[in-house]
Structure formats: structure tokens, C-alpha cells
C-alpha positions as CSV (number, residue, x, y, z in Angstrom):
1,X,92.2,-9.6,145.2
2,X,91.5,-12.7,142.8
3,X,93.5,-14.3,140.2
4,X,91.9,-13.0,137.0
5,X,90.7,-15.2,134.3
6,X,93.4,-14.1,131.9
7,X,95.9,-14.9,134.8
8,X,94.6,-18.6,135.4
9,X,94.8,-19.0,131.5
10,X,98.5,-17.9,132.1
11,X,99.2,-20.6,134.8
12,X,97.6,-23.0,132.6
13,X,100.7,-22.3,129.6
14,X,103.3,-22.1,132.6
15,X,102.3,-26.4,133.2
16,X,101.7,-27.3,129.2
17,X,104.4,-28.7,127.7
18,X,105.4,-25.8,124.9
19,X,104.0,-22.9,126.9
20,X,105.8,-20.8,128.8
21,X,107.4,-22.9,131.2
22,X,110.7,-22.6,132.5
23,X,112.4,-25.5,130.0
24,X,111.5,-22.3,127.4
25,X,112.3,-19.2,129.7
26,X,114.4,-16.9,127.9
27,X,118.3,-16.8,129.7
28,X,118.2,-13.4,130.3
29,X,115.1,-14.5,133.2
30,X,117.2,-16.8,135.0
31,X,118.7,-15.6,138.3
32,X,122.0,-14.1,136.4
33,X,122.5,-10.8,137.2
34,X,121.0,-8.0,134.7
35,X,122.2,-4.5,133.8
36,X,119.3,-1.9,134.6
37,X,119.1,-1.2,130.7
38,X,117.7,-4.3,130.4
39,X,114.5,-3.9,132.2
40,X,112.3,-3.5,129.8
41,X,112.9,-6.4,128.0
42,X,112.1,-8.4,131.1
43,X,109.4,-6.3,132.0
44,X,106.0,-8.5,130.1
45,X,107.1,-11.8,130.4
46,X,108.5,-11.1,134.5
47,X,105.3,-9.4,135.4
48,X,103.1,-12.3,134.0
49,X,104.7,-14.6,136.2
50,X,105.0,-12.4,138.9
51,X,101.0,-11.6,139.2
52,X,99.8,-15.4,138.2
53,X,101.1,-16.7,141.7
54,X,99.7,-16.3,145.0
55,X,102.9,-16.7,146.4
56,X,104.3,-13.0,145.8
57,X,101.4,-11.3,147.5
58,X,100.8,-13.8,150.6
59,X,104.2,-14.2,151.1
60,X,104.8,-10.2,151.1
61,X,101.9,-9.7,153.2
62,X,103.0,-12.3,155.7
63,X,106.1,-10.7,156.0
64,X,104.5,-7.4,157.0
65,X,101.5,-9.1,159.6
66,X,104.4,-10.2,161.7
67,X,105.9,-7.5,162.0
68,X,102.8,-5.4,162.6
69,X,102.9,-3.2,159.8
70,X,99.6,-0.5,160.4
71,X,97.0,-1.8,158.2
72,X,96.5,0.8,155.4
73,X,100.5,0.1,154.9
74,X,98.7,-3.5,154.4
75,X,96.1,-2.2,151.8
76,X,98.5,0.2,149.8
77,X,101.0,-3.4,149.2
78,X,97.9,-5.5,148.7
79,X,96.2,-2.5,145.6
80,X,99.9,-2.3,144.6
81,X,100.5,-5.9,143.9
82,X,97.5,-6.7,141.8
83,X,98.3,-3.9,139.9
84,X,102.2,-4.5,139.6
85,X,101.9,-5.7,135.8
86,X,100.4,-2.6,134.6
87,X,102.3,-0.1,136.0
88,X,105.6,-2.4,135.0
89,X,104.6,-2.9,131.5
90,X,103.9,1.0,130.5
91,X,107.5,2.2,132.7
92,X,109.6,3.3,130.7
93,X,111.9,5.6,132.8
94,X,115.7,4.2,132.5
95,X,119.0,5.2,134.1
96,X,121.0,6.2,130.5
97,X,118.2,8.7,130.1
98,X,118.1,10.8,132.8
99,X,121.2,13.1,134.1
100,X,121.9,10.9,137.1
101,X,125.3,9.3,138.0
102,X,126.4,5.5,135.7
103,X,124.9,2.8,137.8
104,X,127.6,1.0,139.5
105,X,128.2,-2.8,137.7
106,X,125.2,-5.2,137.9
107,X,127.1,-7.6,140.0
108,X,126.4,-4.6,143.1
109,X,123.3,-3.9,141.6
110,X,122.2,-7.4,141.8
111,X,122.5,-9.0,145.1
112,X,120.2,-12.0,144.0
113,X,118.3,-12.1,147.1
114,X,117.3,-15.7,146.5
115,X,118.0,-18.4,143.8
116,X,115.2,-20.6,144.8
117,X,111.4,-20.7,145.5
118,X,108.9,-18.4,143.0
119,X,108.5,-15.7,145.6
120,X,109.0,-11.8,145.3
121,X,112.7,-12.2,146.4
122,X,113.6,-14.4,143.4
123,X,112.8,-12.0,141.1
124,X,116.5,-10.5,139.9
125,X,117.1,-7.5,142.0
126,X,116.4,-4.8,139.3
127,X,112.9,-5.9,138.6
128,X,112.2,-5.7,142.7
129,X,113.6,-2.6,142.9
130,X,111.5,-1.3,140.0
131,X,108.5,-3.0,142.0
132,X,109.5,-0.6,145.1
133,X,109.8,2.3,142.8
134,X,106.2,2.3,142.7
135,X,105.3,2.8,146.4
136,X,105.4,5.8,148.5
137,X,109.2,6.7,150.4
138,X,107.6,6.5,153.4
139,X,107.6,2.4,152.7
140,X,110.3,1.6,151.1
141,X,112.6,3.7,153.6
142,X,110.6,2.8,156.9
143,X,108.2,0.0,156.4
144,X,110.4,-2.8,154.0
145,X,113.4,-3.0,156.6
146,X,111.1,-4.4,158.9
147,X,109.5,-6.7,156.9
148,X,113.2,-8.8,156.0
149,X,117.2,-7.4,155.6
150,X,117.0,-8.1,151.7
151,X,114.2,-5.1,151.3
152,X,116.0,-3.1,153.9
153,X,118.4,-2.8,151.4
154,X,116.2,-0.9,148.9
155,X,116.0,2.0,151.3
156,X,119.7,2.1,150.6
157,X,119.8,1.7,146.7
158,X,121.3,5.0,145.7
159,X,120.4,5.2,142.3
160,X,116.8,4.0,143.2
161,X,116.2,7.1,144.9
162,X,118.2,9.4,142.2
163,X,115.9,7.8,140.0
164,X,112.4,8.5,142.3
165,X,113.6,11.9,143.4
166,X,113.9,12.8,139.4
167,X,110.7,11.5,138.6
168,X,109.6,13.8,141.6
169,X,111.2,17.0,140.2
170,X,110.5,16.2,136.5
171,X,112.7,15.6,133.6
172,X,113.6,19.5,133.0
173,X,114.6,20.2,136.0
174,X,117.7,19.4,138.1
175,X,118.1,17.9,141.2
176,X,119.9,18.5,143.3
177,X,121.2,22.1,142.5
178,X,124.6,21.7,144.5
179,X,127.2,18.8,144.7
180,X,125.6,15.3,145.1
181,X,128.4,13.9,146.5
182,X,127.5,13.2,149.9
183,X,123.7,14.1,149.3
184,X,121.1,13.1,151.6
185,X,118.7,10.8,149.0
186,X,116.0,9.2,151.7
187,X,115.6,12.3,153.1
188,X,115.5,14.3,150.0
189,X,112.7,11.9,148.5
190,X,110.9,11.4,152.2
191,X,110.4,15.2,152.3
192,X,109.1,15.3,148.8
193,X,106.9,13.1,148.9
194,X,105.6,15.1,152.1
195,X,105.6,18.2,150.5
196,X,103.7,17.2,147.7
197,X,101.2,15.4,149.6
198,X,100.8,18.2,151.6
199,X,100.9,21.4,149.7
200,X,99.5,20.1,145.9
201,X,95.6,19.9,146.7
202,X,96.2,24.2,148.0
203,X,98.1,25.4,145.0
204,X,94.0,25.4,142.7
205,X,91.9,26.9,145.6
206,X,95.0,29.7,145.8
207,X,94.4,30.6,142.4
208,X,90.6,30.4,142.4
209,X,90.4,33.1,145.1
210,X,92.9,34.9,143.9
211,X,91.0,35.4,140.4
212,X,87.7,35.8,142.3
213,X,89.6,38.8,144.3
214,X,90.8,40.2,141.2
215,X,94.2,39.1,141.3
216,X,97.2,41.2,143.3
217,X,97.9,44.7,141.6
218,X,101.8,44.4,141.4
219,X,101.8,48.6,141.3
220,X,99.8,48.5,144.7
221,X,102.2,46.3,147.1
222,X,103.7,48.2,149.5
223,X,107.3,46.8,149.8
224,X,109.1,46.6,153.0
225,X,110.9,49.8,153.9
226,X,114.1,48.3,154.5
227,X,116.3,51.9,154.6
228,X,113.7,53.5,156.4
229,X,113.4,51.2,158.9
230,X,117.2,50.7,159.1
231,X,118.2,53.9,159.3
232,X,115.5,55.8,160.5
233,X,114.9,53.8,164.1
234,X,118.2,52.7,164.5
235,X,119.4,56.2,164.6
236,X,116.7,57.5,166.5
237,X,117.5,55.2,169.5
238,X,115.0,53.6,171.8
239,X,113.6,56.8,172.9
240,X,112.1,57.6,169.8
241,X,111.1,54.2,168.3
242,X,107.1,54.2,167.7
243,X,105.0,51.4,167.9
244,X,102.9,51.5,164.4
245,X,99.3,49.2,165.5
246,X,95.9,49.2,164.4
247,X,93.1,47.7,165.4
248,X,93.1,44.0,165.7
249,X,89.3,44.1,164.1
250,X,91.1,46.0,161.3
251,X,93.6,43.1,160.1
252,X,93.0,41.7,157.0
253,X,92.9,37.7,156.7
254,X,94.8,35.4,154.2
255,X,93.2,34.3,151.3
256,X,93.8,31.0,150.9
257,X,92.4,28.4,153.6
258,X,93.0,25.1,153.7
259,X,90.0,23.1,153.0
260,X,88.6,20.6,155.2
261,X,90.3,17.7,152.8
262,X,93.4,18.7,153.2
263,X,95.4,17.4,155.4
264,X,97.2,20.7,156.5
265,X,95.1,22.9,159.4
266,X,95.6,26.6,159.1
267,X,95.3,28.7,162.2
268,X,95.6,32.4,163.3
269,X,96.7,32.2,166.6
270,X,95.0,34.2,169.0
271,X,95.7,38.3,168.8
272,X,98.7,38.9,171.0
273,X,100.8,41.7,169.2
274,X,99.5,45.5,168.7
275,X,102.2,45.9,166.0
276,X,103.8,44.1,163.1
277,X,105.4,40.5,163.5
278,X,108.6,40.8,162.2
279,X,110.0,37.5,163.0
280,X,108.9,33.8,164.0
281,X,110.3,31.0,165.2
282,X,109.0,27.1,166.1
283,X,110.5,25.1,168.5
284,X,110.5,22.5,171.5
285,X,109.5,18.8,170.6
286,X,107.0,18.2,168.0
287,X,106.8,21.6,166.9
288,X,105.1,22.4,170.4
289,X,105.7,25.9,170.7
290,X,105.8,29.2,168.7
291,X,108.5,32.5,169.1
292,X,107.0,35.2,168.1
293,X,109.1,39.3,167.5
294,X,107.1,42.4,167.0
295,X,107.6,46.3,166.3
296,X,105.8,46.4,169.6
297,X,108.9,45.8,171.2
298,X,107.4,42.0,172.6
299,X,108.4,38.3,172.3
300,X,105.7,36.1,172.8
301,X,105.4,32.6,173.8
302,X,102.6,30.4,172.3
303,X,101.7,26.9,172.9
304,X,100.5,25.2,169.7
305,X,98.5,21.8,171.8
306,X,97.0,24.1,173.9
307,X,92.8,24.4,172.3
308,X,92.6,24.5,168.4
309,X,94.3,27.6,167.8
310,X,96.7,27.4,170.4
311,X,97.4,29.7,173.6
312,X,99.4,32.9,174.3
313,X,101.5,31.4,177.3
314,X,103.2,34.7,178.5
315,X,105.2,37.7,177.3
316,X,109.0,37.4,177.7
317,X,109.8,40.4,179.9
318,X,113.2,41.1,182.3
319,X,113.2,42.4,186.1
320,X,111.5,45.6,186.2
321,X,110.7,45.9,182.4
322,X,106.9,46.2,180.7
323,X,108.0,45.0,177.9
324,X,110.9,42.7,176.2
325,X,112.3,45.3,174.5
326,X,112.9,48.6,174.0
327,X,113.1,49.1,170.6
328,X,111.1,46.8,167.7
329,X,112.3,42.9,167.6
330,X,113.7,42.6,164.5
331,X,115.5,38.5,165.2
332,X,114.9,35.3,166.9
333,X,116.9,32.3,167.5
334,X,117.6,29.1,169.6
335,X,119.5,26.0,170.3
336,X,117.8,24.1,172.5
337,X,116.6,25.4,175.7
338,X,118.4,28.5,174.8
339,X,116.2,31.3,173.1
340,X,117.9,34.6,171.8
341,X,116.4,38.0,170.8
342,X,118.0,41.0,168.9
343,X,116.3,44.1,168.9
344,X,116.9,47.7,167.3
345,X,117.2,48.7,171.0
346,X,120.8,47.1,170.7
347,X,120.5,44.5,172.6
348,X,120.3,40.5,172.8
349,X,117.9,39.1,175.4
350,X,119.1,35.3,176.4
351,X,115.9,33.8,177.8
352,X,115.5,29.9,179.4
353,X,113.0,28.1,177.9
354,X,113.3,25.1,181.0
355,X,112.5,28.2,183.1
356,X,109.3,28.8,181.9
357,X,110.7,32.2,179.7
358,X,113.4,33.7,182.4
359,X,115.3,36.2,181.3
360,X,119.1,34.7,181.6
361,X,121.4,37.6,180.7
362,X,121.5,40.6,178.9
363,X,124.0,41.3,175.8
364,X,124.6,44.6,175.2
365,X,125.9,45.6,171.2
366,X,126.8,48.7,169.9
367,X,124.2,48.8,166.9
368,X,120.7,47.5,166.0
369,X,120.9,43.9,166.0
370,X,119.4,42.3,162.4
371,X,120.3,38.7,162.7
372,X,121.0,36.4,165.1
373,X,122.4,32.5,165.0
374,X,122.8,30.0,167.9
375,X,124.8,27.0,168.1
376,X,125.2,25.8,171.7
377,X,126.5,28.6,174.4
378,X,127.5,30.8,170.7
379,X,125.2,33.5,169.5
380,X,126.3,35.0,166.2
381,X,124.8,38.3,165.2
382,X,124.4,40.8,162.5
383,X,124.3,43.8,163.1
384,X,123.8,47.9,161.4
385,X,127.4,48.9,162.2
386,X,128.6,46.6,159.6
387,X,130.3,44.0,162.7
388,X,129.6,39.8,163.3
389,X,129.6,39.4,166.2
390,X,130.6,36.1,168.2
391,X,129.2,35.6,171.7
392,X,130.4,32.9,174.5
393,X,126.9,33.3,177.1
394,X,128.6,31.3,179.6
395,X,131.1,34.2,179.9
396,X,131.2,37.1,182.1
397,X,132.4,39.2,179.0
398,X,130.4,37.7,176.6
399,X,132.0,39.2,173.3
400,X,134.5,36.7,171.6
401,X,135.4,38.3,168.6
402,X,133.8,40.8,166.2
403,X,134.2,40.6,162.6
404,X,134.3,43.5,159.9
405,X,133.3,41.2,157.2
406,X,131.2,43.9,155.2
407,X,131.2,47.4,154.5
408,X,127.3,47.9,155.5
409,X,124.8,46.3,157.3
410,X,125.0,42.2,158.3
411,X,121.2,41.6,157.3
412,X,121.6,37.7,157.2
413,X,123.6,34.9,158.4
414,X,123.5,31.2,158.6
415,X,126.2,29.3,160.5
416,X,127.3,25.3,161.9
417,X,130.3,24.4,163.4
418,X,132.4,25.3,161.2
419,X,131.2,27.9,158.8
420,X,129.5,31.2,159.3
421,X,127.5,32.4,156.2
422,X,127.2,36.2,155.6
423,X,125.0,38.4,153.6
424,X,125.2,42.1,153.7
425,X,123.4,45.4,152.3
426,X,126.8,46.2,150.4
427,X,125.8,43.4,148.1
428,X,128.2,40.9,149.0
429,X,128.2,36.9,150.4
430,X,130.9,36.1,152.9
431,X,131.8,32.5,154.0
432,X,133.9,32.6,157.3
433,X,135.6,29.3,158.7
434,X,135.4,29.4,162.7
435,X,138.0,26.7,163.2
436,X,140.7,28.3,161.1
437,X,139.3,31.7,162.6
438,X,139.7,33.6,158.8
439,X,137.8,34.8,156.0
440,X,137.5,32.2,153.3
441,X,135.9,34.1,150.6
442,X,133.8,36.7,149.7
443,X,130.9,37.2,146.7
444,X,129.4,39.8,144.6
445,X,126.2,39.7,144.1
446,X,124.0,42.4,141.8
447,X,121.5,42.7,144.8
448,X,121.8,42.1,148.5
449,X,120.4,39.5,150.7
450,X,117.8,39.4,153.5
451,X,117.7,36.0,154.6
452,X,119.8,32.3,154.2
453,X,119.1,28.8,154.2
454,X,121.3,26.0,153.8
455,X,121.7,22.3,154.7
456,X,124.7,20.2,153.5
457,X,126.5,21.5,150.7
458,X,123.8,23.6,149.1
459,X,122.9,27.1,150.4
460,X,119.7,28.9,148.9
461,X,119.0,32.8,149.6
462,X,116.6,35.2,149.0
463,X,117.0,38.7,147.8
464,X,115.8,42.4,147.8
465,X,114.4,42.0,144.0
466,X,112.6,38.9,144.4
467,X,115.1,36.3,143.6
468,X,116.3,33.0,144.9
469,X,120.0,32.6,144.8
470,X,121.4,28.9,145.1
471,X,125.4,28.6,146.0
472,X,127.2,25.0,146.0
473,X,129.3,25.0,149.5
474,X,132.4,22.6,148.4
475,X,136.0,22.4,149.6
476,X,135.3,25.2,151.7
477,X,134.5,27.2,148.5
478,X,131.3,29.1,147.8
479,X,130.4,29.3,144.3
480,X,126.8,30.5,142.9
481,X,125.2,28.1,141.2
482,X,122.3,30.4,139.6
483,X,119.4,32.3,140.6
484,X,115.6,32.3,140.0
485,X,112.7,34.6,140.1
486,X,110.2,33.3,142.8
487,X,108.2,36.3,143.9
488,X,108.2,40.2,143.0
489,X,109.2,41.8,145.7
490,X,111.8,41.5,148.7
491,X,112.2,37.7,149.3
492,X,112.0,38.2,153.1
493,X,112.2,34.8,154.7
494,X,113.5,31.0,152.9
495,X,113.9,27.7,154.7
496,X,115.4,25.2,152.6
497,X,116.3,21.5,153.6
498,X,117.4,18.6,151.0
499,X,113.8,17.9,149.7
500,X,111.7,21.1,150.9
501,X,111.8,24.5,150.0
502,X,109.6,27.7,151.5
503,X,110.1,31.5,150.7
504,X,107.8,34.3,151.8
505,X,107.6,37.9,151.0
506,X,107.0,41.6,150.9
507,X,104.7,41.2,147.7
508,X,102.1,39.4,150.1
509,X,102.6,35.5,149.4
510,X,104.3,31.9,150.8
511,X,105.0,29.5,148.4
512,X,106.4,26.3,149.0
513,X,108.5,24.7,146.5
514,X,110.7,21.7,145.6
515,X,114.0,22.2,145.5
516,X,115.6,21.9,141.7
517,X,116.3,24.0,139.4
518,X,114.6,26.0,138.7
519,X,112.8,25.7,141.8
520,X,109.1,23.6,141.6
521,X,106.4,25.8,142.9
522,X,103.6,23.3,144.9
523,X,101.6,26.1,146.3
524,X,100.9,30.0,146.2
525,X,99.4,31.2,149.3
526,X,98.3,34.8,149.0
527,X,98.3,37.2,151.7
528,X,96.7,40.9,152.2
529,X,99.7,41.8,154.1
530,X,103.4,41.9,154.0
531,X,105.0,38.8,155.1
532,X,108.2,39.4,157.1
533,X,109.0,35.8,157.8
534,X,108.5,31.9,158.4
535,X,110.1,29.2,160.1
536,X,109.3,25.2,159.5
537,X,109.6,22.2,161.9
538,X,108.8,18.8,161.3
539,X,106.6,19.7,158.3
540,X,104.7,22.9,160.3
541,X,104.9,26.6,158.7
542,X,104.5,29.6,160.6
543,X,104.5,33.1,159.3
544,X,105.1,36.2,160.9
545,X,102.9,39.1,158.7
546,X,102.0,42.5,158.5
547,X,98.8,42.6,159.7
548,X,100.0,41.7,163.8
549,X,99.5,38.3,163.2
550,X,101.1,35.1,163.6
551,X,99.6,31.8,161.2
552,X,100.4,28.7,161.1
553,X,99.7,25.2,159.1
554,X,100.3,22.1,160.6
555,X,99.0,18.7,160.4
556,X,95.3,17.3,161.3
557,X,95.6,16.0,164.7
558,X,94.1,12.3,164.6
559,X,90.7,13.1,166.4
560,X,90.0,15.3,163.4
561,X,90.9,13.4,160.6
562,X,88.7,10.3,162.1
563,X,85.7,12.9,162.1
């Protein structure tokens, strides 16, 4: 926290007549704006004047007591400051050598924050920003914009975060994989930032236990049977549909934990299905509650504060039924209070969260119901007769309009207000645009996909062979940008936001990536089941596996991380 002795030697040349005071400064230190290829050239002498003056660090950490900045936020500025000429002096990571978009002119680079004084904020602007390069997202996004406007603006310094979120991702890959026009760069680097933080310290204890188990037998995984399933208890009708279960005693456990360091909590929440889980979903503020589909025809409700592992609230059920369904719940999905459930019965249940879990109406389709979207009072879904269907549930006859889009069955679909994403078993990709009420385009793929993800202009999707398939979205085109092998069997669930990327699958594992190309796998978790799907919120993972249960990682709660 002291002035070194080397440092007070420095100060000493800064006074003596000759040393390096400014009458002798170099031009190209002066307050004049500077091109970001000159950095380096700044870097030694700048950093010696920057750490052989009090005033930097007391005036930054001024700034951030009076605006009540928590104090490890306090500690990680103070450790980062009075190592600042250290980690300057070996940077060499520059603009012209990276694949990221020219810097704009150094006039915009270069606001000059201020001319006079010796603090942190008469530094030229491209030595402050390489300053903030060096602290976590999380500060420079959230924290600096309180301390004064002039730091706020690093938050906002596009090529800063091109340049952090590269670092992030590595040199060989590229990020991002669609158009970055338009690209969401704080939230891209805030997320990760997260996920690495998060998900790094699992990825060794994954691969220890799996060599201690031997390692997954590729030959032995039992795959998902997709046509049995599909055919087989869709055309037997409800009457017919068995509920496969085993005892709960009988379920094997994942294999990777999280240690007690981490700080991700893994829980299996108590036993509540007698069947497979086929589908998840989290929802209600701060990930509070957990959706959970099985082939034992039920929807559960969970509630994630409830104890440690979190408590079976009810099962969704309508007037007069025993159970939600009557045939296995294959979807889930909701837009705010409203939850929706599609089921090989034929059916979509609309249920009221406020309510407690009411049932609000009943939808009745004309095939086993696959997928399922929500946006507002609109429920999309896919379904085995080929048909998307558009639903109004404020209507007495629900059914808008149904599209014939494919020529087998709709098993995924992602939609927003104004597109409606596709994928079929006949191999294909359709992009639909609601307002003009037409089909925009359609793609051929070599497999066929079971499940989409996309945010902004960039749609990821996994497939039937164990491939991730990225597409750029772009002047209502969709164009495939390339595809990756990320597991070894059907890719039965992905999630994918601008800086995070999950997939799960048949072959029995989660892994959590970031999102470049190719993709940057964090974390293997291996399961001793099938996994049929996940959903994230606000950082929290749940899976919906093979075995009848439903897992889930979230963060350490306070009370536990103090113990």
C-alpha cells in the first residue's frame, strides 16, 4: 500500500533538474490525443509516473468511499493500482492485431478528461482505458459510473469491450459468430466474465471422476428414441400411453458435484416424478420457481427458497382430473404469469401462475404437441402433423392461424415479435415473419433439429448427431454461419444469450460454453442418465434428466458463503 523505494527514487528524478521532469517529457506524453497503436510506447515511462504519486490511488478511492462502493470493490481498486505498472508494462494486446472493427479517430477516442492536476483523469484517455481493461466487467460497467461521468464513459467504449471480450474468447476463436452490428458488448463481456467465474473451477473435478469412473463407453449410451416415442405414443392415443418409472432408490446420481469452493450449489430437488422429466423450465423473479414436464403425465411446481433443496409446491391438475395430463408432457413455456403445457395427449394446458397454478383454459390440437412458445396472450406450437400453430388465449376460438411450414414434424421453435423460428424432422429451418404474415425463407440442413436458441441477430441450434449449428439472423435473412461438434449424441436442449452458452444431451452430459467459434467449452458435467433438457435464469441451470429427476445449480446464498 506504500510507495516502494524504487518509486521514491523515481520522485526524486521527477524534482532534479535533468531527470525526468516534465521540461524533458517526451511530446507524445502531453495531453494531445494519441492513436491506440501508440500505447506501448507510453506504456514505461506513463506507468512510472502514474504509480510514484499518491494522488491516483487516493483520489480514485475517494471517489468510490463517497459513493459507497462495497468494500472488496474498494480492495480489488486498491491491489489493482499498486500493481498497475506491471501489468501495463508486459500488455501487449493492440487493436491492428486482433480481428476487431478500425478504431474510430483518436480525437473520439480521446476525450481528454482533464488537462490539469496529476490525477488518474489526466492520463490521455487510452492509457485509462487500458487501466480499466484490467478489472473485472462487473466494475467498469456498474461500479465506475458511479464514482464520476468521465469513467462512466468506459462502460461505453465499444472497442474496449471488443478488445476484453476477445481476450475472453482467445485469439483463435471468433466472437461474435453472427453480425456485430448492433451487438450487445456489456452484456456479452458481463456474462463471460460470469460464466467463467462460475463454471471454470468444475470443468478438473468433471474430468477426475470421470477417469476414476472409467470414462463414458460411447457404444453403451442409450440415445433418445425420438421415432419411437414420436410415432409410437402419438399414434397410440392417450389410452395407451404407459408411464415407464422405477424406483426412486434406483436413480443414478450425477457425477460431478460442485465443491464446497465453488461458488455454484448443486441440488436434486426432492423426488416428485415416477417417470422421466422431459422438459424444465425456471421462472418468477430471481429464478424463484421451477416447471417441471414428465412421461408421468404431471407438471410440477417447485419453490427454489423454500429449505436447501427447495419444495414440491403442488401438482398442476384441472377440475376433476388426477393428473395434468393425459398423455406424457413433452413442452413447457411462459410469459409472465402465463404458464403453457403441450402434451402427446393433444392438448395445451394454460395454467395462472398469480392463481397459485389454476388451470385457465384448455387448447385442444389435433396432434401431439412438441414445442411450445409464448409471447404475451400468443402460444406458438409445434406439433406431429407437420402444422404451427398460432393461438390468441384471450379468445373464445383460440386458433389464429395454422401454418404448414414443414413436411414432418415441428420439433423446435423459437419466436419474438416479429419472427417465428422453425425446425422440423424433414431436415429443414424455417424463418416466418408474423407482421408480414408470410414465409421468409427456408433451410436445408443435413440433420434435423431438436431444440433453438437465439438472442439478437445470432441463432444457435442443436441437432440429432451432436452438433451445434450457429445461423446469422440479418435483413430478415437466415444464413448458417457453421456448425460444431459439442456432444456425441442428440443435442437435446441449448440456451444461448450474447455471452453464455449451455447445451445438454442424450449422450449423458451439460456443458457450458462461451459463445465463439468454435464454441469455448468451460465445464463438462457428466450425467448417468439421459438429459432431455435445461433452462437458465439469471445465471441458474436446471436440467430435466432420465433418471425422474430434476437438478439444479445456482448461486451460494450469502449465509453460506460467510460460513
Amino acid at each position: 500500500m506504500w510507495i516502494t523505494e524504487r518509486d521514491s527514487v523515481d520522485v526524486e528524478n521527477e524534482r532534479r533538474p535533468g531527470g525526468r521532469g516534465e521540461a524533458e517529457m517526451p511530446c507524445w506524453c502531453q495531453s494531445t490525443p494519441l492513436h491506440p497503436r501508440h500505447l506501448t510506447l507510453l506504456t514505461r515511462e506513463v506507468c512510472i509516473r502514474v504509480v510514484s504519486t499518491f494522488t491516483v490511488y487516493y483520489s480514485l478511492l475517494y471517489g468510490l468511499l463517497l459513493t459507497a462502493v462495497p468494500f472488496p470493490e474498494l480492495c480489488m481498486f486498491a491491489n489493482f493500482i499498486l500493481n498497475v505498472r506491471v501489468r501495463l508494462v508486459h500488455c501487449d494486446v493492440l487493436p491492428h492485431r486482433l480481428n476487431l472493427e478500425p478504431p474510430v479517430s483518436a480525437v473520439e477516442t480521446s476525450p481528454s478528461p482533464s488537462s490539469n492536476g496529476t490525477g488518474l483523469l489526466s492520463l490521455p484517455w487510452e492509457i485509462v482505458t487500458q487501466i480499466a481493461s484490467h478489472l473485472p466487467a462487473q466494475c467498469v460497467i456498474n461500479v465506475l459510473p458511479q464514482v464520476c461521468q468521465t469513467l462512466g464513459k468506459l462502460g461505453e467504449d465499444r472497442l474496449a469491450l471488443q478488445l476484453r471480450a476477445q481476450k475472453l474468447s482467445g485469439p483463435a476463436a471468433s466472437f461474435p459468430v453472427g453480425p456485430k452490428e448492433d451487438f450487445d458488448w456489456s452484456k456479452a463481456c458481463l456474462e463471460m466474465e460470469q460464466l467463467i467465474g462460475c463454471w471454470t473451477g468444475h470443468e478438473n473435478q468433471a474430468e477426475r471422476q470421470e477417469e476414476a469412473a472409467g470414462g463414458v463407453n460411447s457404444e453403451n449410451l442409450v440415445d433418445m428414441q425420438l421415432d419411437v416415442d414420436l410415432n409410437g405414443a402419438a399414434e397410440a392415443g392417450e389410452e395407451n400411453v404407459q408411464v415407464q418409472s422405477q424406483n426412486a432408490s434406483d436413480s443414478p446420481h450425477l457425477i460431478a458435484s460442485s465443491s464446497t469452493s465453488s461458488p455454484l450449489e448443486h441440488i436434486i430437488l426432492p423426488s416428485g416424478h415416477i417417470a422421466d422429466v422431459n422438459c424444465v423450465l425456471l421462472l418468477g423473479g430471481e429464478e424463484a420457481l421451477c416447471v417441471s414436464g414428465s412421461r408421468d403425465r404431471n407438471v410440477n411446481l417447485w419453490d427454489l427458497r423454500e429449505g436447501p433443496r427447495g419444495k414440491l409446491m403442488h401438482t398442476l391438475t384441472g377440475c376433476g382430473s388426477i393428473s395434468t395430463h393425459r398423455g406424457w408432457v413433452w413442452c413447457l413455456a411462459s410469459s409472465g404469469p402465463l404458464l403453457a403445457s403441450g402434451s402427446f395427449d393433444s392438448t395445451i394446458r394454460l395454467w395462472d401462475l398469480e392463481a397459485g397454478g389454476a388451470e385457465r383454459r384448455l387448447i385442444q390440437c389435433k396432434a401431439a404437441v412438441l414445442c411450445l412458445s409464448c409471447e404475451r396472450d400468443t402460444v406458438l406450437a409445434g406439433s406431429h402433423d407437420q402444422k404451427l400453430s398460432i393461438f390468441d388465449t384471450r379468445a373464445a376460438d383460440p386458433l389464429v392461424k395454422s401454418l404448414h411450414l414443414h413436411g414432418d414434424a415441428v420439433l423446435c421453435l423459437a419466436a419474438d415479435d416479429q419472427y417465428i423460428l422453425s425446425g422440423s424432422k424433414d431436415r429443414t429451418v424455417a424463418l416466418f415473419d408474423r407482421r408480414a404474415g408470410k414465409l421468409l425463407q427456408k433451410v436445408k440442413l443435413s440433420s434435423y433439429l431438436l431444440s433453438l436458441s437465439y438472442s439478437g441477430r445470432e441463432v444457435w441450434a442443436g441437432d440429432n448427431r451432436g452438433l451445434a449449428h450457429t445461423f446469422s439472423m440479418h435483413n430478415s435473412s437466415l444464413t448458417p454461419v457453421s456448425q460444431f461438434t459439442v456432444h456425441r449424441s442428440l443435442v437435446t436442449g441449448v440456451h444461448y444469450s450474447p455471452g453464455a452458452l449451455y447445451t445438454c444431451s442424450s449422450d449423458r452430459t451439460i456443458k457450458v460454453h462461451l459463445p465463439c467459434a468454435p464454441p469455448k467449452t468451460l465445464c463438462t458435467l457428466h450425467h448417468q442418465a439421459g438429459v432431455n433438457g435445461l433452462s437458465i435464469e439469471g445465471g441458474t441451470l436446471a436440467i430435466a434428466s432420465g433418471d425422474m429427476n430434476v437438478e439444479v445449480w445456482r448461486h451460494r446464498c450469502e449465509e453460506s458463503e460467510s460460513i
